[in-house]
VOGU-3710 file (C-alpha; in Angstrom, 3 decimals, decimal comma):
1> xxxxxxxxxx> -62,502/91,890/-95,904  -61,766/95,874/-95,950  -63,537/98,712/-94,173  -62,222/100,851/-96,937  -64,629/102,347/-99,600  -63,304/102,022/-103,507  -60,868/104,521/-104,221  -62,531/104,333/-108,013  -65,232/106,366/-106,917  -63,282/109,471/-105,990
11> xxxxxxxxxx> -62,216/112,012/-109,006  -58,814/113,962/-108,503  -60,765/116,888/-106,972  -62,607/114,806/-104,429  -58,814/113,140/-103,701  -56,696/116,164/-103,165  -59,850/117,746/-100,975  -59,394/114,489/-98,522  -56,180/114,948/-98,613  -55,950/118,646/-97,425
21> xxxxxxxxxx> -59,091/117,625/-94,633  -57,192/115,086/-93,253  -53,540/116,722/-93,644  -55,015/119,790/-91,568  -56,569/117,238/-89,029  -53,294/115,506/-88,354  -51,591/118,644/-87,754  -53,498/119,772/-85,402  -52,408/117,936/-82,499  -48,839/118,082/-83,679
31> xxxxxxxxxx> -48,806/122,587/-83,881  -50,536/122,369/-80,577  -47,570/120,450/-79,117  -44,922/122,983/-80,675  -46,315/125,591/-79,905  -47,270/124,677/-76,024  -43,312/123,806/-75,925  -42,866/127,297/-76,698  -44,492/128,739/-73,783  -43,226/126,893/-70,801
41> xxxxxxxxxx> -41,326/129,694/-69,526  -43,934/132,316/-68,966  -46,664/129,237/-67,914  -44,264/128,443/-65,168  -43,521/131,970/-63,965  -47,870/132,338/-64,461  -49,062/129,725/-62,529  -45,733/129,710/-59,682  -45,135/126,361/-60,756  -41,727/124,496/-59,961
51> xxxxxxxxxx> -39,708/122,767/-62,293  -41,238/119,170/-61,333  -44,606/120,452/-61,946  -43,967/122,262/-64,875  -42,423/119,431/-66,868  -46,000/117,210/-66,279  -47,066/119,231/-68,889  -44,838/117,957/-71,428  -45,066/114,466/-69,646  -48,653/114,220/-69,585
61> xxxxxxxxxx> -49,314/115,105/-73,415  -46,837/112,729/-74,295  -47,819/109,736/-72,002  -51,334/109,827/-72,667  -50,795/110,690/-76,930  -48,856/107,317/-76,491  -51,885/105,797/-74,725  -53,970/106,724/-77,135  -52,266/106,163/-80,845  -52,928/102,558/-80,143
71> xxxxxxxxxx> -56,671/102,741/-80,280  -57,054/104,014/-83,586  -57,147/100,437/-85,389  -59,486/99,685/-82,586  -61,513/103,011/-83,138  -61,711/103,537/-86,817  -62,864/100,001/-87,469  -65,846/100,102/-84,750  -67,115/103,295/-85,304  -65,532/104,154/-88,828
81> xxxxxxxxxx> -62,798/106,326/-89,330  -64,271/110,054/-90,462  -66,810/109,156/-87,000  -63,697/108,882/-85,039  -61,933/111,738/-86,278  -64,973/114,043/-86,169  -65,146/112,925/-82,294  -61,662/113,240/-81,302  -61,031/116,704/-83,540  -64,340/117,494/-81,465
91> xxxxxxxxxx> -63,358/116,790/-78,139  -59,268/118,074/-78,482  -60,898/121,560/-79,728  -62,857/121,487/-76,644  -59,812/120,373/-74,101  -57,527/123,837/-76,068  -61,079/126,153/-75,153  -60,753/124,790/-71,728  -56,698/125,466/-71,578  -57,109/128,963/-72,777
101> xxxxxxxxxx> -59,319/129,513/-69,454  -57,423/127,311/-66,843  -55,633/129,324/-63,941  -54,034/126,335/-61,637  -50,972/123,955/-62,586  -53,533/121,511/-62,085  -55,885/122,288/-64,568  -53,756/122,962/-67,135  -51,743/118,992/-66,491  -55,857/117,750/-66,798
111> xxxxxxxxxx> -57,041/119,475/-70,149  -53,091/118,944/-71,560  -53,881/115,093/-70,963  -56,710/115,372/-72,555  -55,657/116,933/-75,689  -53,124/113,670/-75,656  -56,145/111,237/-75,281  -58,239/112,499/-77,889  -55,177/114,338/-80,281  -53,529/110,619/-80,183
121> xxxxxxxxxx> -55,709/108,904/-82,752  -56,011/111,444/-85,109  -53,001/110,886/-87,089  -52,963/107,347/-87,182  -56,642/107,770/-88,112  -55,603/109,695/-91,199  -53,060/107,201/-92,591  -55,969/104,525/-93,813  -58,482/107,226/-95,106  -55,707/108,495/-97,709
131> xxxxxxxxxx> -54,452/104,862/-98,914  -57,825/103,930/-99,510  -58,831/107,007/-100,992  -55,950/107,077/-103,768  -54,786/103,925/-105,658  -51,472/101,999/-104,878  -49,474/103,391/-107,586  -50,152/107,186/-106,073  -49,572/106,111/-102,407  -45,812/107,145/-102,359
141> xxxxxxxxxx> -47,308/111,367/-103,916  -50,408/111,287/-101,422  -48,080/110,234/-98,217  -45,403/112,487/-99,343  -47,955/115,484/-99,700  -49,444/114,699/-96,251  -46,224/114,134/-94,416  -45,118/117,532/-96,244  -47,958/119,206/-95,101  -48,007/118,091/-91,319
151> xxxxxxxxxx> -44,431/119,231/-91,234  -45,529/123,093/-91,495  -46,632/122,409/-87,732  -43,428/122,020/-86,103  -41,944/124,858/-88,589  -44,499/127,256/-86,978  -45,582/126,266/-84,024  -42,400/127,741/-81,923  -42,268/131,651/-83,563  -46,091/130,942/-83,745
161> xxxxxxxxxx> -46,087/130,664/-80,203  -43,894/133,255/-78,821  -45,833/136,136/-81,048  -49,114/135,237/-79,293  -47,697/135,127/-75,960  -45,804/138,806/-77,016  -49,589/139,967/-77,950  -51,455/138,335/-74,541  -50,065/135,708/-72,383  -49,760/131,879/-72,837
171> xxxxxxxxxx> -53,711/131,250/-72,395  -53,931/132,749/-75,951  -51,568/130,344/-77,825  -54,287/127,560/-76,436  -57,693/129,899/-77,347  -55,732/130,190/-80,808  -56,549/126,432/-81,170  -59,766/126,464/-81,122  -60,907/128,166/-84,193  -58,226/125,671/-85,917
181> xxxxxxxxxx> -60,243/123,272/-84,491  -63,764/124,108/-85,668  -62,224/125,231/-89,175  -60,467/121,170/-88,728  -63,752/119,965/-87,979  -65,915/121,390/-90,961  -63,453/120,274/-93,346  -63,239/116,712/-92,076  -66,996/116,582/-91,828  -67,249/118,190/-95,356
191> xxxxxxxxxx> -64,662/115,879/-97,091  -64,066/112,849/-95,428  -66,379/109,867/-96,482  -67,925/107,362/-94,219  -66,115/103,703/-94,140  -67,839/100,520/-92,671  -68,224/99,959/-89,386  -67,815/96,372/-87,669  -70,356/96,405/-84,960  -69,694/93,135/-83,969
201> xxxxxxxxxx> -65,697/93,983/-82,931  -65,007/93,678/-78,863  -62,530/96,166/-77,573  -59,411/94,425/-75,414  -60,113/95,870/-72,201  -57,520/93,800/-70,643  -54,754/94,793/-73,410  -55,575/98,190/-73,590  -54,927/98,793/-69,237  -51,850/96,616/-69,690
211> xxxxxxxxxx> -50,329/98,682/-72,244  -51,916/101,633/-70,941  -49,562/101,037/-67,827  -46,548/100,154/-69,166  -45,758/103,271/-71,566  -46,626/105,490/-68,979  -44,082/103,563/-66,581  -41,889/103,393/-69,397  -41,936/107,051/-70,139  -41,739/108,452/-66,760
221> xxxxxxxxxx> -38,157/105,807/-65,947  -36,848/107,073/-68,412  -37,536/110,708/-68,149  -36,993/110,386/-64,460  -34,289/108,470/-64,350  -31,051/111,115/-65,230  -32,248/113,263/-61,988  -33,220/110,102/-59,437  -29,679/108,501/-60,951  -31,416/105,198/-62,419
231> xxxxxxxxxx> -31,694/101,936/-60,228  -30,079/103,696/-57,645  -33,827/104,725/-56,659  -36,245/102,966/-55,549  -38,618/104,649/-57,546  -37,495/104,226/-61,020  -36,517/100,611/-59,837  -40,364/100,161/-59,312  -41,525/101,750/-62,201  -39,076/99,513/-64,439
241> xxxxxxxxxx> -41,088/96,592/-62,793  -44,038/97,733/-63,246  -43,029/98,691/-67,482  -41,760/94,906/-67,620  -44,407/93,113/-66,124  -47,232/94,690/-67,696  -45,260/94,629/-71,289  -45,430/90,955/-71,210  -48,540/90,330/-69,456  -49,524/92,459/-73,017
251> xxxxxxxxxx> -47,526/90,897/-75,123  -48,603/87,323/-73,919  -52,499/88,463/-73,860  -52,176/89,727/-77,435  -50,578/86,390/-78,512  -53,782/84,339/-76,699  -56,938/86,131/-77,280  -59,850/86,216/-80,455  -59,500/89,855/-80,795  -56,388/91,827/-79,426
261> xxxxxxxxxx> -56,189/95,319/-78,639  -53,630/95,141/-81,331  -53,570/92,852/-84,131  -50,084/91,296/-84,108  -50,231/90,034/-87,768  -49,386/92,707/-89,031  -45,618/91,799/-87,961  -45,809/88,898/-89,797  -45,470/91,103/-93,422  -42,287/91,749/-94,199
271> xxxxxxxxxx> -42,207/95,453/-95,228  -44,515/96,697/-92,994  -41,824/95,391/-90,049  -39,063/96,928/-91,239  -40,436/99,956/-92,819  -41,376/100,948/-88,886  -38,401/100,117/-87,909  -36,794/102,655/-90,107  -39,253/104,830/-88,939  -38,465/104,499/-85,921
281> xxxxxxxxxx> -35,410/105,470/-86,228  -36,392/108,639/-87,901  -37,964/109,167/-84,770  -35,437/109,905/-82,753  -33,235/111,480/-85,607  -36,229/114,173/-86,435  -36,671/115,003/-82,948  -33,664/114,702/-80,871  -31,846/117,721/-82,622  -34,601/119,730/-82,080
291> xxxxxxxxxx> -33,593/119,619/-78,525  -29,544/119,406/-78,808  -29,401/122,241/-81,341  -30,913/124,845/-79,572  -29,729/124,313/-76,617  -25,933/123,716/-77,892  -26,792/127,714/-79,638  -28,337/128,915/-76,503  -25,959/127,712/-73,954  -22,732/127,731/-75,507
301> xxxxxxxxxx> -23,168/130,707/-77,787  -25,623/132,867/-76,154  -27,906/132,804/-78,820  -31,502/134,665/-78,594  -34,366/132,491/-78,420  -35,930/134,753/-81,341  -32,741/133,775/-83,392  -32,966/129,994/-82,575  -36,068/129,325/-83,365  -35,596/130,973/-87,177
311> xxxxxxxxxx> -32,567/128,817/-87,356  -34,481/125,767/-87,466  -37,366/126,705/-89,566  -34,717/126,308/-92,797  -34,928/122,496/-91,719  -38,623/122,195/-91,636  -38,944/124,450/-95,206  -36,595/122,264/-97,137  -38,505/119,065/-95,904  -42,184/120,748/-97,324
321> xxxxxxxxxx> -40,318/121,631/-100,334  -38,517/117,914/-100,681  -41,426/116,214/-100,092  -43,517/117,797/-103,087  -40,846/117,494/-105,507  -39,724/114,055/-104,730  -43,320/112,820/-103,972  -43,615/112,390/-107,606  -40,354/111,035/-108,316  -41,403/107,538/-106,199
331> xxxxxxxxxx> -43,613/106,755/-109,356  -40,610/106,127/-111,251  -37,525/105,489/-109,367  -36,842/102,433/-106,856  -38,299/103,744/-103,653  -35,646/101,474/-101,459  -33,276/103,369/-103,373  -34,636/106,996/-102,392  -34,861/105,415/-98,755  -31,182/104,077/-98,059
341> xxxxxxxxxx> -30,131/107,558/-100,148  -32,670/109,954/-97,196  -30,749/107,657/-94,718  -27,201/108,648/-96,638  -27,971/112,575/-96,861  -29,091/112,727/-92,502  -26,042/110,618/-92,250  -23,906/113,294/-94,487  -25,940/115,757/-92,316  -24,964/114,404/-88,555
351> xxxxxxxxxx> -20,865/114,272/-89,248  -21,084/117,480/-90,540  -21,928/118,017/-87,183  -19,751/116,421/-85,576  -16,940/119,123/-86,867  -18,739/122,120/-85,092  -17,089/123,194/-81,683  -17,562/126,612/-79,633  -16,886/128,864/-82,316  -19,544/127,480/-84,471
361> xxxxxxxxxx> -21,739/130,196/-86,678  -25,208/130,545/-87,837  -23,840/130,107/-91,033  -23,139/126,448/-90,015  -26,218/125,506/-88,209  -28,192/126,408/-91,338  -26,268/124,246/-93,560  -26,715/121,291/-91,328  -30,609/121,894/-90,812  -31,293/121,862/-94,551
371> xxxxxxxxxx> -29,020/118,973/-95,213  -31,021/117,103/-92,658  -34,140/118,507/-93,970  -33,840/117,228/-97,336  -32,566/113,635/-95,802  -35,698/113,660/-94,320  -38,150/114,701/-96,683  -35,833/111,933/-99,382  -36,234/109,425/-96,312  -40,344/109,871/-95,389
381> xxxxxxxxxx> -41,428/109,762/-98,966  -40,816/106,030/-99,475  -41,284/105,030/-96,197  -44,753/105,240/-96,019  -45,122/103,847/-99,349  -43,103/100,769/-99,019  -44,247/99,846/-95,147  -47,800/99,677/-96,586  -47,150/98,179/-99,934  -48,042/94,639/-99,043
391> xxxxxxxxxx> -49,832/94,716/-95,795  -53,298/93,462/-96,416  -56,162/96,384/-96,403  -58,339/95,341/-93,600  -55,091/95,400/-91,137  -54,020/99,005/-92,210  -55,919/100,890/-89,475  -53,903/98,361/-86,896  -50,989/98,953/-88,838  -51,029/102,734/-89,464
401> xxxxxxxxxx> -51,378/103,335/-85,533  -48,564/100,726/-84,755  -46,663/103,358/-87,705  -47,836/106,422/-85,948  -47,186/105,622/-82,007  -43,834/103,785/-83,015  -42,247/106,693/-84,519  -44,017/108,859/-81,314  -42,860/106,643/-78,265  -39,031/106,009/-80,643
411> xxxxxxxxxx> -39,150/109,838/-80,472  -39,493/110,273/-76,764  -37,142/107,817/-76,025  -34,651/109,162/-78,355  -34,914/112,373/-76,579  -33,910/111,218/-73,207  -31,087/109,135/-74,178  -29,781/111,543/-75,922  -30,412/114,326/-73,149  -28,669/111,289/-70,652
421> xxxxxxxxxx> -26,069/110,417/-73,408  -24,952/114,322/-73,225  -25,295/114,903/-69,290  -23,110/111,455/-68,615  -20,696/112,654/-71,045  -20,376/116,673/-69,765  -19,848/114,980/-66,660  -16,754/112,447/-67,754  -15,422/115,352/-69,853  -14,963/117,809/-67,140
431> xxxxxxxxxx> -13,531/115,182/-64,989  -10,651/113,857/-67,537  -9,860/118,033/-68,543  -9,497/118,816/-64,566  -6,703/116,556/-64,863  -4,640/118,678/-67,661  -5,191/121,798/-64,848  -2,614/121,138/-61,961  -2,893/123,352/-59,229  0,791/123,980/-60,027
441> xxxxxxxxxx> 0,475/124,884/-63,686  3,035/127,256/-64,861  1,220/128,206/-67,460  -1,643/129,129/-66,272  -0,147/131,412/-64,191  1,923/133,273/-66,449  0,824/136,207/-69,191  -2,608/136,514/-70,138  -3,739/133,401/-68,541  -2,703/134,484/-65,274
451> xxxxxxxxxx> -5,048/137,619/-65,614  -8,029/135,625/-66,910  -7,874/132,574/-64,902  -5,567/133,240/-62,102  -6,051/129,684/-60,177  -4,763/131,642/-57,079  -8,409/133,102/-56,466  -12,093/131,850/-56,253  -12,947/134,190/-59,394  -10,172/133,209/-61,659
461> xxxxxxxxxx> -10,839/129,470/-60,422  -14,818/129,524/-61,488  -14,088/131,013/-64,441  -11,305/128,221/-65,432  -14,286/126,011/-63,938  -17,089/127,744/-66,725  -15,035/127,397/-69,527  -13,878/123,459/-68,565  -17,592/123,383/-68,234  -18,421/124,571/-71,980
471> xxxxxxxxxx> -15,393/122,647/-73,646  -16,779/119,314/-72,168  -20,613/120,413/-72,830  -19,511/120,522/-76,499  -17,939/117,237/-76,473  -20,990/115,644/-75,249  -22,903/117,155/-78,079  -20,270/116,110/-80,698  -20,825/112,294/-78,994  -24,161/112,879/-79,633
481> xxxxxxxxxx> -24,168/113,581/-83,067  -21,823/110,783/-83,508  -24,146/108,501/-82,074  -27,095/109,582/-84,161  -25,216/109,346/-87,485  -23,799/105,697/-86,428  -27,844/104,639/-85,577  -28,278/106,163/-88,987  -25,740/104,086/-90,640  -26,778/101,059/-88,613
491> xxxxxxxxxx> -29,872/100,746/-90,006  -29,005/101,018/-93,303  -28,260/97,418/-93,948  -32,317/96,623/-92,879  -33,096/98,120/-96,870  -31,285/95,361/-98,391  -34,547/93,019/-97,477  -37,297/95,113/-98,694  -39,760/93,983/-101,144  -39,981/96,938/-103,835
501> xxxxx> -43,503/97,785/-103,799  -46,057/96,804/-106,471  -47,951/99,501/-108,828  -50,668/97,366/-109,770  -53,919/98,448/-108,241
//
């Protein structure tokens, strides 16, 4: 049984005009995310909004994007995927109109949840539409294209974002949106065709709250739990019970009733398990040095915000470029091959990081982003190919939103441990290098030392204090880069057990 229509039907034209519908749709929600990122300062200054409130904007887009992934099997196999999309492009066009007009912290929190609940599903929506529109043996070219395409978003979504805050204020980065959205909408209405709908299929209400409460509790632990000090509070304590509990009162559900929220055989293929595992993996190794890096350049070497942002867009060019090149390659070489190599090349990319240290250069940084560019654009192009391969078609909708909020929630998560990873280790750096300073150092109180940081005055003692302060910052970012390339490394071995996929039909 499939809810796909026959790919035989479609002629290359009608293919690549799917494909550029639905790789617009999908990054939609992903641009809107960069370049709301982009904008925090001024929103917070706007709106006289503290810290803790400003950062439920980030929280709530995530928490309720990861509520939401999951009911894209659900949604595209009731109501057919193009309906879904049409309804969610629809109503996340509508939530950015109403963001461009809000005016209160609390507003803005609302309609930024709401672009998470109805921006969610769209990606994972897309996944199914282009494997059934092209046949198996052009599934590795059509995900590569897609993925290459999406990955424009995050390229321009941050100088995007500051040059229409520059022109207006933040409201206009959110207006922008909409006519994205409507042009989003024509195409998918336009292109997309119609797939059956199963009328008859119940939706898990009991799943759905259960896991709708436990990555929210999840998310905000762990997100919340550097500042509150862990299980030290009460609070994150409770919301760790409350992420447990509900996990398995899912998990156990799922395993027990006719129709799950979400269809657990699709862990039983092979590929299809492992293949999200390495994505999720690339998860936290796309996203986590978009945080580290620009904050290490910022910082430690007072780099403009203007200057960071072009720094990275090197990363996100050589991906689009990788991506079209080597989509076309998977027809003819081993695709586990081109994976464990992507894995090799971000590995390559991550200890050449490891080497940088406070007198680090542009020059440097820009190496390292297209190195892990092109690991990444090597790496996604036979992912997608091989974790679909050999799951059955009428579990791909499950499966592509399993894909999709995997490599989402891996991302988050991935985030804060490595934002925890480097606070715990600026703080156990600057303790062990207070104990090469003795109050009675006779070096530090002869030549220029003793002008710079003369330890016999509050001035020349916080400035000793800054610059122990900066070493150890540096050393937690080189034990964070150490960390990602060992994850790298570690998953490696997971390859050996792939199935190469088929190119029959």
């Amino acid at each position: 049984m499939t809810d796909e229509p026959t790919m035989a039907v479609y002629s290359r034209l009608q293919q690549t005009f799917i494909l550029i519908s639905l790789t617009f749709a999908s990054a939609l929600p992903t641009l809107n995310v960069t370049v709301g990122n982009a904008v925090l300062p001024q929103m917070r200054g706007d709106l006289s909004a503290g810290l803790e409130e400003i950062s439920w904007v980030l929280t709530a887009t995530m928490v309720c994007t990861a509520i939401a992934m999951p009911t894209a099997g659900w949604l595209g196999m009731r109501f057919s995927q193009r309906r879904a999309l049409i309804v969610c492009i629809t109503a996340f066009t509508f939530a950015s109109a109403m963001l461009g007009i809000a005016d209160t912290p609390e507003e803005v929190v609302f309609w930024r949840a709401c672009q998470g609940l109805f921006g969610g599903p769209i990606s994972p929506l897309c996944i199914p539409v282009i494997l059934s529109t092209y046949p198996k043996r052009d599934h590795g070219m059509a995900m590569a294209l897609w993925a290459g395409g999406v990955m424009l978003s995050p390229i321009m979504g941050p100088p995007l974002g500051g040059y229409l805050t520059s022109i207006y204020d933040w409201h206009l980065t959110y207006a922008f949106m909409v006519p994205l959205g409507i042009i989003t909408y024509f195409l998918v209405v336009g292109a997309v065709p119609d797939s059956r709908r199963h009328t008859d299929l119940r939706f898990d209400w009991l799943g759905f709250l259960a896991l709708s409460v436990a990555l929210p509790a999840t998310q905000i632990m762990v997100d919340r739990g550097t500042r509150l000090d862990w299980f030290e509070s009460q609070e994150i304590t409770a919301w760790a019970i409350i992420a447990v509990c509900t996990f398995y009162f899912f998990l156990a559900h799922s395993l027990t009733t006719r129709q799950p929220f979400v269809d657990f055989r699709i862990f039983r293929d092979k590929n299809f398990v492992i293949g999200s595992t390495c994505l999720l993996v690339s998860g936290v190794l796309t996203f986590a040095p978009l945080i580290l890096l620009p904050t290490l350049l910022g910082d430690l070497r007072g780099v403009p915000v203007e200057t960071i942002g072009f720094m990275l867009m090197p990363r996100g060019i050589g991906f689009v470029l990788g991506t079209f090149v080597l989509g076309r390659l998977i027809r003819v070489l081993d695709p586990r091959m081109m994976l464990a190599f992507g894995f090799l090349i971000e590995a390559v990319a991550f200890w050449y990081m490891t080497t940088f240290d406070l007198t680090i250069g542009l020059q440097e940084v820009f190496v390292a982003v297209v190195v892990l560019g092109t690991g990444e654009a090597v790496m996604w192009t036979p992912v997608a190919a091989i974790t679909f391969s050999t799951l059955a078609p009428h579990l791909r909708a499950h499966g592509s939103a399993i894909f999709q909020f995997g490599r989402f929630f891996a991302s988050g998560m991935g985030v804060s441990a490595a934002v925890i990873v480097l606070s715990r280790s600026t703080q156990s750096n600057h303790a062990t290098l207070t104990e090469f300073v003795p109050p009675f150092s006779e070096v530090l109180r002869s030549g220029d030392f003793a002008a710079f940081w003369n330890i016999s005055g509050l001035e020349g003692l916080a400035r000793l204090d800054g610059e122990m302060t900066r070493q150890a910052t540096m050393i937690g970012y080189i034990n964070d880069f150490w960390l990602l390339m060992m994850l790298m490394l570690a998953v490696m071995p997971l390859i050996l057990f792939l199935d190469r996929p088929g190119s029959s039909e």
